[in-house]
FINU-60465 format. One line per field, with one value per residue: y, x, z of N, C-alpha, C, O in turn. Coordinates in steps of 0.05 Angstrom, whole numbers, always signed. Atoms other than C-alpha are relative to their C-alpha. Example, Ala and Ser with C-alpha at 12.3 -4.5 7.8 and 13.67 -1.06 7.14 Angstrom:
BEGIN
n.Y	c(-24|-24)
n.X	c(+18|-16)
n.Z	c(+0|-1)
ca.Y	c(-90|-21)
ca.X	c(+246|+273)
ca.Z	c(+156|+143)
c.Y	c(+24|+22)
c.X	c(+18|-15)
c.Z	c(+0|+14)
o.Y	c(+24|+44)
o.X	c(+39|-5)
o.Z	c(+13|+18)
This chain:
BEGIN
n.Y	c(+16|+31|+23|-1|+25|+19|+18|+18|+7|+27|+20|+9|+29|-10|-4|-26|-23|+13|-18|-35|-13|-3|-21|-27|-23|-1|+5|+23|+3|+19|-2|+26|-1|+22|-2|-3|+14|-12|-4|+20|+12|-15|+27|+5|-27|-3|+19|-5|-26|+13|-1|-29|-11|-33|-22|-5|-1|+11|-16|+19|-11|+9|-11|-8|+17|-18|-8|+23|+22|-9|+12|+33|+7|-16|+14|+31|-5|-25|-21|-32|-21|+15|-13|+6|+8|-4|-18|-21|-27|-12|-11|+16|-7|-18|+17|+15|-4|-16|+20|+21|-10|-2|-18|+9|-11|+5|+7|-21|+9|-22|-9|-18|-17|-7|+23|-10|-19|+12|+12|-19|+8|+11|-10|+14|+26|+19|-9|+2|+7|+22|-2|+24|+5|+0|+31|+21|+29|-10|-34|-11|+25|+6|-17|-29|-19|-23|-16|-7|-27|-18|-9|-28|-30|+6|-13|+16|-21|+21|+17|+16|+12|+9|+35|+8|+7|-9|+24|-4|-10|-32|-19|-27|-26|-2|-11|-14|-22|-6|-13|+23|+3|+27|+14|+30|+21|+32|+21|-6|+7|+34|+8|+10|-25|+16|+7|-23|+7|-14|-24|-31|-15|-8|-20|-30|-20|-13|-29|-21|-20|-15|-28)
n.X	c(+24|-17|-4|+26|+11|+7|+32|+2|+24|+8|-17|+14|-27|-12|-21|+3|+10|-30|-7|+13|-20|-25|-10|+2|+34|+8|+27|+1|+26|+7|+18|+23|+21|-5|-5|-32|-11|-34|+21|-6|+21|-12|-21|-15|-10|-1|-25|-27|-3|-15|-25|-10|-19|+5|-12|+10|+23|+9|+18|+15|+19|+31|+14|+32|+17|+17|-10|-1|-25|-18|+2|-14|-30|-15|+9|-18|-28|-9|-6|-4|+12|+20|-8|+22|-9|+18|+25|+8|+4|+0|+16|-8|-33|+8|+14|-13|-26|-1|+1|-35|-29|-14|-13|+14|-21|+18|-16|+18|-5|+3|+4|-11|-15|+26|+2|-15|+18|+27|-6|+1|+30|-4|-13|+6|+15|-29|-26|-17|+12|-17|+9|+5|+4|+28|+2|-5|+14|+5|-7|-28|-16|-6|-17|+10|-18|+12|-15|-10|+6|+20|-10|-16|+4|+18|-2|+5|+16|-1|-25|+10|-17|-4|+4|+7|-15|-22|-22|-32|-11|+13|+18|-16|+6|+21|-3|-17|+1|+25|-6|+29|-15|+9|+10|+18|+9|+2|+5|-20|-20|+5|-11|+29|+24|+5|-21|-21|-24|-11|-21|+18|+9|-19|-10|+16|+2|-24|+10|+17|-11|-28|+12)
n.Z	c(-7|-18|+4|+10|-15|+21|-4|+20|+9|+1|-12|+2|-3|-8|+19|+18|-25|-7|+8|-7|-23|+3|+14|-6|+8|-18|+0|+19|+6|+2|+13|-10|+26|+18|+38|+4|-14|-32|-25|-22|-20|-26|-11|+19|-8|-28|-11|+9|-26|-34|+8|+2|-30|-2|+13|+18|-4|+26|+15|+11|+23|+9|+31|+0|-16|-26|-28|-13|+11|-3|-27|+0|+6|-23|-17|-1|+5|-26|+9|-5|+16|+24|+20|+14|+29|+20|+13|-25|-5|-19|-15|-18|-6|-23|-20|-13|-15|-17|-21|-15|+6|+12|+30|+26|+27|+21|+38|+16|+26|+11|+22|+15|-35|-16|-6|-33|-13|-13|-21|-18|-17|-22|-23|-13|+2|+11|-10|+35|+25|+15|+27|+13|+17|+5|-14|+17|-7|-26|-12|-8|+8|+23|+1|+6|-7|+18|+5|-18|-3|-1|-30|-4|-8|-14|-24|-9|-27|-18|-7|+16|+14|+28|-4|+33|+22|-10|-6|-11|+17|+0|-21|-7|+10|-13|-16|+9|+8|-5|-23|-26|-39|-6|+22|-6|+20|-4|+26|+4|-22|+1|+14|+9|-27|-25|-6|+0|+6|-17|+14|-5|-35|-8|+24|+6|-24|+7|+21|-14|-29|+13|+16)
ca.Y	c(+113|+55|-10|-37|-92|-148|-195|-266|-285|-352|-393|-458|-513|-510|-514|-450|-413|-445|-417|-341|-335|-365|-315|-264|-236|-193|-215|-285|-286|-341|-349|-373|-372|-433|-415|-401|-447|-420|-433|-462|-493|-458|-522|-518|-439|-448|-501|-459|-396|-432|-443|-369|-345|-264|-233|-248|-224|-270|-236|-274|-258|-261|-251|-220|-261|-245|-222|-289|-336|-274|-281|-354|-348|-296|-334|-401|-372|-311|-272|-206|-170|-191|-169|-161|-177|-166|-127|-91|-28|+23|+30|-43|-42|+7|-35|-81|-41|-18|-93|-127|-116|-128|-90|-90|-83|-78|-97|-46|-71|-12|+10|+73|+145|+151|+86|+114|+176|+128|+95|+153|+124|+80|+126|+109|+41|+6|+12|-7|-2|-57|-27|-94|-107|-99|-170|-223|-298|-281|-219|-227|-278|-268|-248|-184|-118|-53|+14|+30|+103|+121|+125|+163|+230|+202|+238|+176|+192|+124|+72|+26|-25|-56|-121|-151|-188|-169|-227|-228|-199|-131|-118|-72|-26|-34|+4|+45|+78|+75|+89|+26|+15|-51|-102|-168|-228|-291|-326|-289|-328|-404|-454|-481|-445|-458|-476|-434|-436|-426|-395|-342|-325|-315|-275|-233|-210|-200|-160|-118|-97|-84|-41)
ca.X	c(+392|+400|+397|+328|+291|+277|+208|+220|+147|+108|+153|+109|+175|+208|+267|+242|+231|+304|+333|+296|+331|+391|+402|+381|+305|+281|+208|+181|+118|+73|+12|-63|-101|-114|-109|-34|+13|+62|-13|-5|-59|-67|-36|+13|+31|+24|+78|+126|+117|+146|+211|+219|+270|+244|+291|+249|+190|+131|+80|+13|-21|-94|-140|-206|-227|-283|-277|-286|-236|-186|-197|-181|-121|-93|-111|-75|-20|-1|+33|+74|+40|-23|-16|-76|-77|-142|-203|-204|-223|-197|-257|-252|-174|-197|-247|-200|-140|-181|-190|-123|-53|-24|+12|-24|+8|-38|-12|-42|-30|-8|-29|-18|+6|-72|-63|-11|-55|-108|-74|-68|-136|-107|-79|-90|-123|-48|+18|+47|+28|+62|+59|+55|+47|-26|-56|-52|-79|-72|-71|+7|+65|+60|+123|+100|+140|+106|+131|+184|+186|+121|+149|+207|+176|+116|+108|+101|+52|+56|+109|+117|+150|+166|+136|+126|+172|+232|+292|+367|+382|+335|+326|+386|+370|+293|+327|+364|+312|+253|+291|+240|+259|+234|+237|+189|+190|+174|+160|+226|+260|+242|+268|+184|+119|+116|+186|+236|+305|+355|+413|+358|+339|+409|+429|+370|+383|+458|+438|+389|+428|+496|+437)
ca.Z	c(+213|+266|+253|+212|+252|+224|+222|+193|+170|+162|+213|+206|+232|+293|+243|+211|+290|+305|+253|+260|+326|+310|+256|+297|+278|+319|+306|+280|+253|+261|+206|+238|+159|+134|+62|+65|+67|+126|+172|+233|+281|+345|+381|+324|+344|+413|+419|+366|+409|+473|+428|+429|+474|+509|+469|+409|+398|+363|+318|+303|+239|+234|+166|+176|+238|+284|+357|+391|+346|+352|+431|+419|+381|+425|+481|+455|+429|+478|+428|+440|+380|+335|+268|+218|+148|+124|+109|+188|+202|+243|+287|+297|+315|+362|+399|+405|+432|+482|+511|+504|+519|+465|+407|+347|+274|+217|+133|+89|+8|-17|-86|-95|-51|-34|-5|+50|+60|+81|+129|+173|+196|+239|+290|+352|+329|+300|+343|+270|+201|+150|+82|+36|-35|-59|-33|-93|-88|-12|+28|+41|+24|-54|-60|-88|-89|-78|-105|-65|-80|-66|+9|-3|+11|+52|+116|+162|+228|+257|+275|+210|+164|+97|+76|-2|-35|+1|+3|+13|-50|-49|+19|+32|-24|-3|+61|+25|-13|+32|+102|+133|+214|+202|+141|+137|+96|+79|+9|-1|+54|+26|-11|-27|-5|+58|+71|+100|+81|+143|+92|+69|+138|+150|+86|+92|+163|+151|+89|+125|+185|+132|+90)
c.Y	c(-23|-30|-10|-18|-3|-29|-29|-9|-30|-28|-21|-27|+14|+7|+37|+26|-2|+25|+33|+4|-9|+22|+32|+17|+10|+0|-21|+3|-27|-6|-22|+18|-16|-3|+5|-34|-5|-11|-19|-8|+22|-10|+0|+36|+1|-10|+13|+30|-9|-11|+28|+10|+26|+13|-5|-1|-18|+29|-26|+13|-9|+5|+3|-18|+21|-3|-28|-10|+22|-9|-23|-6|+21|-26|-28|+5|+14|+9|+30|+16|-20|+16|-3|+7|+5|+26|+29|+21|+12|+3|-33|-14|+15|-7|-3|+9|-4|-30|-13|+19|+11|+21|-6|+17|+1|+12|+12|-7|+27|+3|+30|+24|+2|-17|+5|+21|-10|-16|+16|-4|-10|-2|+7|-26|-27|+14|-3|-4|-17|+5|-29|+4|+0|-26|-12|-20|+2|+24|+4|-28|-6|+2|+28|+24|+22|+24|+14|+41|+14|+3|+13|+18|+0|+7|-18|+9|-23|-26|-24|-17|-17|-22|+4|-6|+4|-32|+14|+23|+33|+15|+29|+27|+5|+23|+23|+24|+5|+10|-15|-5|-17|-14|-25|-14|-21|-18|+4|-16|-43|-17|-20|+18|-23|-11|+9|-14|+15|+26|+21|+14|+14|+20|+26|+20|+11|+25|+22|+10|+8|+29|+22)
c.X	c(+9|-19|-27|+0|-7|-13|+11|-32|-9|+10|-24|+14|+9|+26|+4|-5|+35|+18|+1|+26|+25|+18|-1|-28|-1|-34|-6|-33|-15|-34|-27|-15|+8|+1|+26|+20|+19|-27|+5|-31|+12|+15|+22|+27|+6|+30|+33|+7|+10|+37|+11|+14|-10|+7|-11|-28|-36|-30|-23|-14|-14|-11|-35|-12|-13|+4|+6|+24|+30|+5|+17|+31|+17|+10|+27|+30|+19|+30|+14|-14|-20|+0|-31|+6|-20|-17|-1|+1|+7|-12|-9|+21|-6|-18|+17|+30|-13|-3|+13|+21|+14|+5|-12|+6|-34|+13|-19|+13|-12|+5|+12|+6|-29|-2|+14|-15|-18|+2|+4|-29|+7|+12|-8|-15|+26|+23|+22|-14|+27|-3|+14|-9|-32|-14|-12|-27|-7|+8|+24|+11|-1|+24|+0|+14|-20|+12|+19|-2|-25|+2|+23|-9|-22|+2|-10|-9|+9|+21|-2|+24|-10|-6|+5|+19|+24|+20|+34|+2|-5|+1|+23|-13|-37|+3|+9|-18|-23|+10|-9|+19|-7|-4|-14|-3|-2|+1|+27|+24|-4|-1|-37|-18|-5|+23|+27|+31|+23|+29|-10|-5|+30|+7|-21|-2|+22|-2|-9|+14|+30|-23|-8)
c.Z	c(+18|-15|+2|+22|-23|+17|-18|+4|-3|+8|+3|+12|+33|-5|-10|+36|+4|-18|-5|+19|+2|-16|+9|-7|+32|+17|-12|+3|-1|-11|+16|-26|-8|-23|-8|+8|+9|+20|+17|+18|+26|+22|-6|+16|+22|+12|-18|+15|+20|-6|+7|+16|-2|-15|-26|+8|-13|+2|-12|-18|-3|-28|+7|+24|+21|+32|+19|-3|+16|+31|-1|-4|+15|+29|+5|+3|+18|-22|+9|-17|-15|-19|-23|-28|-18|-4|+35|+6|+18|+24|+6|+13|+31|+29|+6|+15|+25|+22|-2|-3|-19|-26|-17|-30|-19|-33|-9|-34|-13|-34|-18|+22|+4|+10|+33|+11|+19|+18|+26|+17|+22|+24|+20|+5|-4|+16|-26|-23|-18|-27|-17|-29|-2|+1|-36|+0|+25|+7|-6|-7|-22|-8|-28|+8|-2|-16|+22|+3|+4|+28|+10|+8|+17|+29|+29|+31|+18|-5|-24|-12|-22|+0|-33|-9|+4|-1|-2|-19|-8|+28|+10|-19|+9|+23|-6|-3|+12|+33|+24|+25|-2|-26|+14|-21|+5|-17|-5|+10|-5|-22|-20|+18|+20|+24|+2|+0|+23|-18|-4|+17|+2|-20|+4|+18|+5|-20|+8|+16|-18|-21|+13)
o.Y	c(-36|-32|-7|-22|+9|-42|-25|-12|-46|-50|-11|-48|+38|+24|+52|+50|+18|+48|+46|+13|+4|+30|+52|+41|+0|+8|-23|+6|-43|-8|-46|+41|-19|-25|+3|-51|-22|-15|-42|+7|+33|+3|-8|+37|+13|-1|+7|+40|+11|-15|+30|+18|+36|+31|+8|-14|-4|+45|-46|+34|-32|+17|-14|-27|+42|-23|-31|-8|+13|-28|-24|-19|+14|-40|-35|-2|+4|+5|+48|+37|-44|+40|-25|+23|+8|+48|+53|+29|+2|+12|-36|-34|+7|+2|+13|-6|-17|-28|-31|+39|+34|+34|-30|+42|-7|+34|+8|+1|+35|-3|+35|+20|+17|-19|+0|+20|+1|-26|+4|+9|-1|-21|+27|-32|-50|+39|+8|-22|-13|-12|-35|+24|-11|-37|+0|-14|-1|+39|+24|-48|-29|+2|+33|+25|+26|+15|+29|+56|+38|+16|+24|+23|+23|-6|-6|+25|-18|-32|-39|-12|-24|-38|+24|+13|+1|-52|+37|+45|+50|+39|+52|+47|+28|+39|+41|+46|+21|+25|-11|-6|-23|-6|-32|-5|-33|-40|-18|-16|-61|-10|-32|+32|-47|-17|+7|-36|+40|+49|+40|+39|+38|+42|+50|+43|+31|+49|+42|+35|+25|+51|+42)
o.X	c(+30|-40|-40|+19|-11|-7|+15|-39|+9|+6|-43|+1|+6|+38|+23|-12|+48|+25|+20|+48|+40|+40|+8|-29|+7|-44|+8|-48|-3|-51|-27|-24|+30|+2|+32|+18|+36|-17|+12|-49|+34|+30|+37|+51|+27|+46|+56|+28|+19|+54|+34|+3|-13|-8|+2|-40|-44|-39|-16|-26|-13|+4|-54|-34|-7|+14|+28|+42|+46|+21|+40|+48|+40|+30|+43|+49|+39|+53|+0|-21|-15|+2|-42|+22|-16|-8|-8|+24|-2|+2|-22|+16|-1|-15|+28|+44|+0|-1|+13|+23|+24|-12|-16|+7|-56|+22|-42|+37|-34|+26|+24|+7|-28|-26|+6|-18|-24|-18|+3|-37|-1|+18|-22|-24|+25|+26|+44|-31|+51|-16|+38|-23|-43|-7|-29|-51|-31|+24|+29|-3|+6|+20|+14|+19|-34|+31|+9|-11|-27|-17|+26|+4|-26|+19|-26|+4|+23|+27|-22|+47|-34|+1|+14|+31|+37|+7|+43|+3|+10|-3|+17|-22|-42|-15|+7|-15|-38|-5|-8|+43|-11|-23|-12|-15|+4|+11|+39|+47|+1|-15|-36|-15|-10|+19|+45|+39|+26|+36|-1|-4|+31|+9|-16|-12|+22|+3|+3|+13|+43|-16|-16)
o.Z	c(+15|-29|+23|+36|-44|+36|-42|+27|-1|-4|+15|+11|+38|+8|-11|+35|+1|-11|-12|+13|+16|-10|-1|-6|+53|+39|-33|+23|-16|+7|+21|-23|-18|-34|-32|+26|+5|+42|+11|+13|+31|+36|+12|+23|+27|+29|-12|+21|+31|+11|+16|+37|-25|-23|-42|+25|-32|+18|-25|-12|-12|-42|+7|+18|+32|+42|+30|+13|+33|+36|+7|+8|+18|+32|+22|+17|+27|-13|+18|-6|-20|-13|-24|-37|-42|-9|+35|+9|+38|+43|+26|+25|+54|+52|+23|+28|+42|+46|+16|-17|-20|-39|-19|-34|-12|-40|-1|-34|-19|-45|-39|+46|+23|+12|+55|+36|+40|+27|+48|+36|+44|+38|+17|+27|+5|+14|-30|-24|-14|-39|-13|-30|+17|-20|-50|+2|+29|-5|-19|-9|-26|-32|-48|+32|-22|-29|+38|+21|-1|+36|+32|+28|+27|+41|+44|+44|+38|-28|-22|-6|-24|+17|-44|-19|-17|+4|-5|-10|-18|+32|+18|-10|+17|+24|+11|+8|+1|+44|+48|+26|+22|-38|+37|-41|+26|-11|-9|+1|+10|-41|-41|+39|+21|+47|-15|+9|+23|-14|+8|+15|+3|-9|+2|+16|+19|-16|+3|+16|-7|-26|+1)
């Protein structure tokens, strides 16, 4: 298998973007939902996206927003990929490929294997699906684990990766037994919610690329 990629999640510091790409991610996520607290302002995003050197990529995670705001926060931010977190439907995924650029991921809080079946919806609507822990208090960032084996034998259609609960300490075998081309975390990666820890970052992306 080559070498997972790896998403650090709810960069909210330029401390916490700093460290991403010093450690090497090769995606930093940057949260616009104000009910989390990794969320950034779009001012807030805008200005930690311009830290980003090319060779990383950022990822903005939306939650259920309507067509306009998305616009907006696209817009502010300029983003390589938008990532969706909530309730959205295929068939509006699909609008929206058809009028921006960009890459678009979408977190599916998976429950059970009819849960991966049902994601097969979103092909040609998601350039990535993010299987995730079944959404908590919030959609994503409980640190929540899902079943890993119910993706062992899962016949994967479209381009995807591992989220929930993942940190230094699991994520190799996480790779091990699910095969993911891509881990993602975040609650996992911080020393308070909200507050990323650069040793974690680093442990968890050493880990991952030795798993």
């Amino acid at each position: 298998m080559s070498r997972p990629l790896v998403k650090v999640c709810g960069c909210n510091s330029a401390e916490a973007v700093d460290a991403a790409v010093d450690a090497g991610a090769d995606y930093i996520g940057l949260v616009h939902y104000a009910p989390s607290p990794r969320h950034v302002t779009l001012e807030q995003g805008a200005a930690l996206r311009a830290r980003v050197p090319s060779t990383t990529k950022v990822v903005l995670l939306l939650v259920n927003e309507q067509p306009l705001p998305t616009a907006q926060a696209v817009d502010a931010v300029r983003p390589d990929i938008v990532q969706f977190h909530g309730g959205e439907t295929p068939e509006w995924l699909g609008l929206l490929k058809r009028a921006v650029s960009h890459e678009l991921w979408k977190a599916i809080g998976v429950r059970s294997a009819a849960t991966l079946t049902d994601t097969l919806r979103y092909r040609g609507a998601a350039d990535r699906i993010l299987y995730d822990a079944a959404p908590g208090v919030l959609p994503g960032g409980n640190g929540l684990a899902l079943d890993w084996s119910l993706l062992t034998n899962f016949r994967h259609e479209l381009p995807w990766g591992l989220a929930g609960g993942l940190n230094p300490d699991n994520v190799a075998e996480a790779i091990r037994v699910t095969g993911a081309p891509l881990v993602d975390a975040s609650s996992g990666l911080e020393s308070a919610p909200g507050v990323k820890d650069p040793g974690r970052i680093r442990a968890f992306i050493e880990a991952a690329r030795g798993g």
